[in-house]
C-alpha positions, 0 to 999 in steps of 0.5 A, a space after each residue: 416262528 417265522 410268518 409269510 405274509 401274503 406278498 411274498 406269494 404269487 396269489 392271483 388278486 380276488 378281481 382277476 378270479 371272478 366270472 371262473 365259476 360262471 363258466 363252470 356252472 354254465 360247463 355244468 349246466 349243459 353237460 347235466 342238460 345233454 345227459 338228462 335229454 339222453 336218459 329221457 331217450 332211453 327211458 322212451 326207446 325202453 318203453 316203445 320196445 316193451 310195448 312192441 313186446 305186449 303187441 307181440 304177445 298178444 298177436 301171438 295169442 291171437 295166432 293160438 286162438 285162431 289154431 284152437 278154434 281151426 282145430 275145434 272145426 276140423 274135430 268137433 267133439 260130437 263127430 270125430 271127424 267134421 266137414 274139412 277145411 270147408 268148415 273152418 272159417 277164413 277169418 276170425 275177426 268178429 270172434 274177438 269183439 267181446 275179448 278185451 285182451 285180444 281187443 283190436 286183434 285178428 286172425 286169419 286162418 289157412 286151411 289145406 287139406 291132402 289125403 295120404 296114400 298110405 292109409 285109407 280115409 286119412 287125411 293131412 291138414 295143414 293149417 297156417 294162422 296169422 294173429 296181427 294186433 294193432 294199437 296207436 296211430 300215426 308215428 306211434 302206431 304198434 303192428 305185430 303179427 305172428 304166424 303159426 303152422 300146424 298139422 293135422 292127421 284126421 281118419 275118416 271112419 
């Protein structure tokens, strides 16, 4: 059995190899700190966009709610037919006050009105609603609007 000793090879002395591990370590470090600031990023941009999401949805809602109540003016359920667009309000502001989902929302409302030539009495409402919700302040301020069109066929009997 033949043993090598240690200086037959060419081992670099244990004085020339220190400070390597140190330049690992800080190679390491920064790399790991430049990934957790992009992982930070994309968690905050993930939460901003769902965010916009929400206020999109509820603008939506707001939009809806203001066509609801259009629709409950132009057709109230003890007249078939009400007074036109003359009873539709121009803003729904104050109606959502008390509503904590639709809380700092609004909708204005549209209404056209043009009677058709082909049937006596009949009348074409146009309605254009926009629900726009807001929440935050400065750089971090959400607005969403959503903008609903509906029409409308009413006869006057």
């Amino acid at each position: 059995m033949k043993f090598i000793s240690s200086k037959s090879h060419n081992l670099m002395p244990i004085g020339k190899q220190r400070g390597a591990s140190l330049m690992v370590a800080l190679f390491l470090l920064v790399i790991l700190s430049m990934l957790a600031a992009r992982l930070i990023n994309v968690i905050s941009d993930s939460s901003r966009s769902v965010a916009v999401e929400v206020y999109g949805t509820r603008a939506l809602m707001a939009a809806q709610s203001g066509a609801d109540l259009a629709l409950v003016k132009l057709f109230p359920l003890n007249n078939g037919f009400g007074a036109g667009c003359a009873a539709v309000p121009a803003n729904d502001n104050g109606e959502f006050a008390e509503n904590a989902g639709l809380l700092r929302c609004s909708a204005t409302i549209q209404c056209q009105q043009q009677a058709l030539p082909d049937a006596v009495g009949s009348v074409l409402y146009t309605i254009t609603v926009t629900g726009f919700c807001a929440g935050g302040s400065g750089e971090e301020a959400i607005r969403a609007e959503r903008v609903i069109e509906l029409e409308a066929r009413g006869v006057n009997l």
